[in-house]
LODOZA-555989 format. One record per residue (C-alpha): residue number from 1; x, y, z. Coordinates in nm, 4 decimals, decimal comma. Layout:
+-----+----------+----------+----------+
:   k :       xx :       yy :       zz :
+-----+----------+----------+----------+
: NUM :        X :        Y :        Z :
...
+-----+----------+----------+----------+
This chain:
+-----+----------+----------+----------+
:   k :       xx :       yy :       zz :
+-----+----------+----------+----------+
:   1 :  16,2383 :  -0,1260 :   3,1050 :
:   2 :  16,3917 :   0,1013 :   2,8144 :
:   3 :  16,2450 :   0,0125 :   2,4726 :
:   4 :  16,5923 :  -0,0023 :   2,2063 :
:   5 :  16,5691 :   0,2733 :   1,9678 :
:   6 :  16,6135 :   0,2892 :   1,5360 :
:   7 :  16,7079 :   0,6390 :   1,4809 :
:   8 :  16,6237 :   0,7476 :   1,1666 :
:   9 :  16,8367 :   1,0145 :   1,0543 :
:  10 :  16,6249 :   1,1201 :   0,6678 :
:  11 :  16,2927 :   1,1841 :   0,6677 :
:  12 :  16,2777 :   1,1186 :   0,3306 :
:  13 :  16,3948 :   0,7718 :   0,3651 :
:  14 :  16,1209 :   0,5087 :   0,2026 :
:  15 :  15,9273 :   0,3218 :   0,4600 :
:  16 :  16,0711 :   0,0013 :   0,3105 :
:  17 :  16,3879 :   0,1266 :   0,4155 :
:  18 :  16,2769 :   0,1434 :   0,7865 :
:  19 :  15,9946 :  -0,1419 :   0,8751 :
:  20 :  16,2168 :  -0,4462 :   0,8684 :
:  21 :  16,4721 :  -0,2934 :   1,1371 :
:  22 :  16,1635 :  -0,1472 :   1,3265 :
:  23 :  16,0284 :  -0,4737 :   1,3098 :
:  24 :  16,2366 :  -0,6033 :   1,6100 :
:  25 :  16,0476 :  -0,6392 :   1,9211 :
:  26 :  16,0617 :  -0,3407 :   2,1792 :
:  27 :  16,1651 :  -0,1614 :   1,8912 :
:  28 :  16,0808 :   0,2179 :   1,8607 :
:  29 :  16,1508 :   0,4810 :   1,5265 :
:  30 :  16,3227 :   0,8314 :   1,6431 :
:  31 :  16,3329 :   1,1089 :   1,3979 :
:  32 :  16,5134 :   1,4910 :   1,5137 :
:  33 :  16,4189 :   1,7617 :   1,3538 :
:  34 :  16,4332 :   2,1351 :   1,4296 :
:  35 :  16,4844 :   2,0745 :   1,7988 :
:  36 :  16,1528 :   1,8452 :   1,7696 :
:  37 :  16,1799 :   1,4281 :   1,8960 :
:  38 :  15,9054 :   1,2374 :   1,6950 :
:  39 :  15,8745 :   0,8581 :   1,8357 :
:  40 :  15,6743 :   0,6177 :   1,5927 :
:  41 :  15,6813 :   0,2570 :   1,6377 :
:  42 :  15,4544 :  -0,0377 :   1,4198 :
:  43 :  15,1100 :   0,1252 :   1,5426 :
:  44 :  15,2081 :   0,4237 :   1,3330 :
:  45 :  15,2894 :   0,2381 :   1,0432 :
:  46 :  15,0137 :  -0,0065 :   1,1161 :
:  47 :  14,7626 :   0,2796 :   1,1087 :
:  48 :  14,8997 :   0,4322 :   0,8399 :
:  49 :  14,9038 :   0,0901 :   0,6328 :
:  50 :  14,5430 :   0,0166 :   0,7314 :
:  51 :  14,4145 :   0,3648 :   0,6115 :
:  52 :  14,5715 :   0,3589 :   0,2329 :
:  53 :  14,5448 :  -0,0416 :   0,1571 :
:  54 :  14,2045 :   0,0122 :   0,1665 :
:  55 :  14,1933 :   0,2495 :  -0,1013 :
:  56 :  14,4686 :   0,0479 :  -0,2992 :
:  57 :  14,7277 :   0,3120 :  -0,2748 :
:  58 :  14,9576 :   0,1929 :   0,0052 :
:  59 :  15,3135 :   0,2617 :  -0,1155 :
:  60 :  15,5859 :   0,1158 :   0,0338 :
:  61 :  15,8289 :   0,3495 :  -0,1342 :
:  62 :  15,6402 :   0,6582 :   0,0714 :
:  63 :  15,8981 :   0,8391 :   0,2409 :
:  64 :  15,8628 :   0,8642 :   0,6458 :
:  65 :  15,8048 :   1,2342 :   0,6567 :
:  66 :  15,4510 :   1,1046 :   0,4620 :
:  67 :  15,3968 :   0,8377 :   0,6616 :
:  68 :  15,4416 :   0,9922 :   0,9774 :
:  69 :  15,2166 :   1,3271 :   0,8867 :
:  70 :  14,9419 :   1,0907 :   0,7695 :
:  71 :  14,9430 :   0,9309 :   1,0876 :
:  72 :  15,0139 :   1,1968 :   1,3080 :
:  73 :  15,2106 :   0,9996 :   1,6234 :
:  74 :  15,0947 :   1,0220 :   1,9407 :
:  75 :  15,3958 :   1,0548 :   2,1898 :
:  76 :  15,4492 :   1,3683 :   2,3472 :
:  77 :  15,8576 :   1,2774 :   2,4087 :
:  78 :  16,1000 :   1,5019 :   2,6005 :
:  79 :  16,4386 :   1,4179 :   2,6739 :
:  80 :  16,6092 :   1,2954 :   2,9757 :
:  81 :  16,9876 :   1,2126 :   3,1105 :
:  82 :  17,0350 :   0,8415 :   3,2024 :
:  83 :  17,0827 :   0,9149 :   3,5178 :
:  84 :  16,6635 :   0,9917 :   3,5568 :
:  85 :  16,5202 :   0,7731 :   3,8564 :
:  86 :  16,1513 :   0,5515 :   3,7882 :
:  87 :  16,0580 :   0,8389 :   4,0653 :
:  88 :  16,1627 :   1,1223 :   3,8131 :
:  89 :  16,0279 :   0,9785 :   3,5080 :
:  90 :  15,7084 :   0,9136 :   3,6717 :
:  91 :  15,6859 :   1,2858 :   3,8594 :
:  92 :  15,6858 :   1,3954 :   3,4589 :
:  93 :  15,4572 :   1,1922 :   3,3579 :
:  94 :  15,2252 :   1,2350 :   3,6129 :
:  95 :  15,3147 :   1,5886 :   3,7544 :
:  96 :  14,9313 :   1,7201 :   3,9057 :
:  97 :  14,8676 :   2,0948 :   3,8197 :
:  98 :  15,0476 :   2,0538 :   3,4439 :
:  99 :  14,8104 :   2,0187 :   3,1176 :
: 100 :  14,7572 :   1,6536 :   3,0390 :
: 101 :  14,8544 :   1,7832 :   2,6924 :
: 102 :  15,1606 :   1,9112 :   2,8056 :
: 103 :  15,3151 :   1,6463 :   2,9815 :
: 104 :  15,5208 :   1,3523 :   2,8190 :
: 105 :  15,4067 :   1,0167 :   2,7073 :
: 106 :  15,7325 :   0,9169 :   2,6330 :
: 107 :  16,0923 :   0,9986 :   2,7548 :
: 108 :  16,3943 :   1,0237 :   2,5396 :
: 109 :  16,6913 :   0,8482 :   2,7474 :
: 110 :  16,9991 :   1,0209 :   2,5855 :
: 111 :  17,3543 :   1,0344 :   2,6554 :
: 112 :  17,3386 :   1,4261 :   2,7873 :
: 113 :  16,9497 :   1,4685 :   2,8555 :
: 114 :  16,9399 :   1,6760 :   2,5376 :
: 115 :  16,7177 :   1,5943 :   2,2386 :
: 116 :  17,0472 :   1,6381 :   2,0212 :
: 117 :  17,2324 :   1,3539 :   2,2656 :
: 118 :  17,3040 :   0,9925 :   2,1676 :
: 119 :  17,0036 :   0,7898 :   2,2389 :
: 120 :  17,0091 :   0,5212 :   2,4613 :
: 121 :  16,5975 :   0,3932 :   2,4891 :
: 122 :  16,2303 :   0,5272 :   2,5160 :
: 123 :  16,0751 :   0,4872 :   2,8380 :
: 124 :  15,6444 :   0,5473 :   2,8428 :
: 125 :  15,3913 :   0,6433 :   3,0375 :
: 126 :  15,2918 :   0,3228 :   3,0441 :
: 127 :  15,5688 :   0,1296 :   3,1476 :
: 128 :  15,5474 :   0,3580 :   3,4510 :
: 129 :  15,2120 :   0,3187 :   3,5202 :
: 130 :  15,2400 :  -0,0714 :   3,5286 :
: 131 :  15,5240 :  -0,0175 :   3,7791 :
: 132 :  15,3365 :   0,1689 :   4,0612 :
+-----+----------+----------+----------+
């Protein structure tokens, strides 16, 4: 159910650096920075690739931190320890009386349950959902 995960480490990295290994299916883009998890997968990219082809000036030697500002991903992502149940995740998800803009779309499975810990896979909202 966990999604594998291609931490990128530089945000300045060029995208052509990053799409081939992000390429592989199930495959999901992590960027830390300043305590902040940022999850971007091909529909990022995608999006962003659509937008600036069309006015000739898609660059493939963009860095990320470009790409990813442009495109503005859409995963709210917390961490989580491994140890987090399908009952847990989805109690985050879909806690009642909590903000829908608040709660997670994505978790962060990490070695510790910190956002600093080793990553192990993403888990989404809507991996839950399809479970229930």
């Amino acid at each position: 159910m966990l999604h594998a995960v291609l931490e990128v480490t530089d945000a300045s990295a060029p995208l052509k650096n990053i799409i081939g290994p992000l390429s592989a299916p199930g495959t999901w883009g992590l960027l830390r920075q300043n305590g902040q998890i940022t999850v971007f997968g091909t529909p990022e990219i995608a999006r962003w690739l659509a937008a600036w082809t069309e006015l000739g000036v898609a660059d493939l030697e963009e860095p990320l931190s470009v790409v990813l500002e442009r495109s503005e991903p859409r995963h709210r992502t917390f961490a989580v320890p491994p140890a987090t149940t399908v009952a847990e995740a989805g109690a985050k998800f879909f806690a009642r009386n909590v903000p829908t803009k608040v709660k997670p779309t994505a978790l962060l499975v990490t070695s510790d349950g910190s956002v600093d810990g080793q990553p192990i896979g993403i888990l989404f909202k809507d991996d839950i959902r399809t479970r229930r």
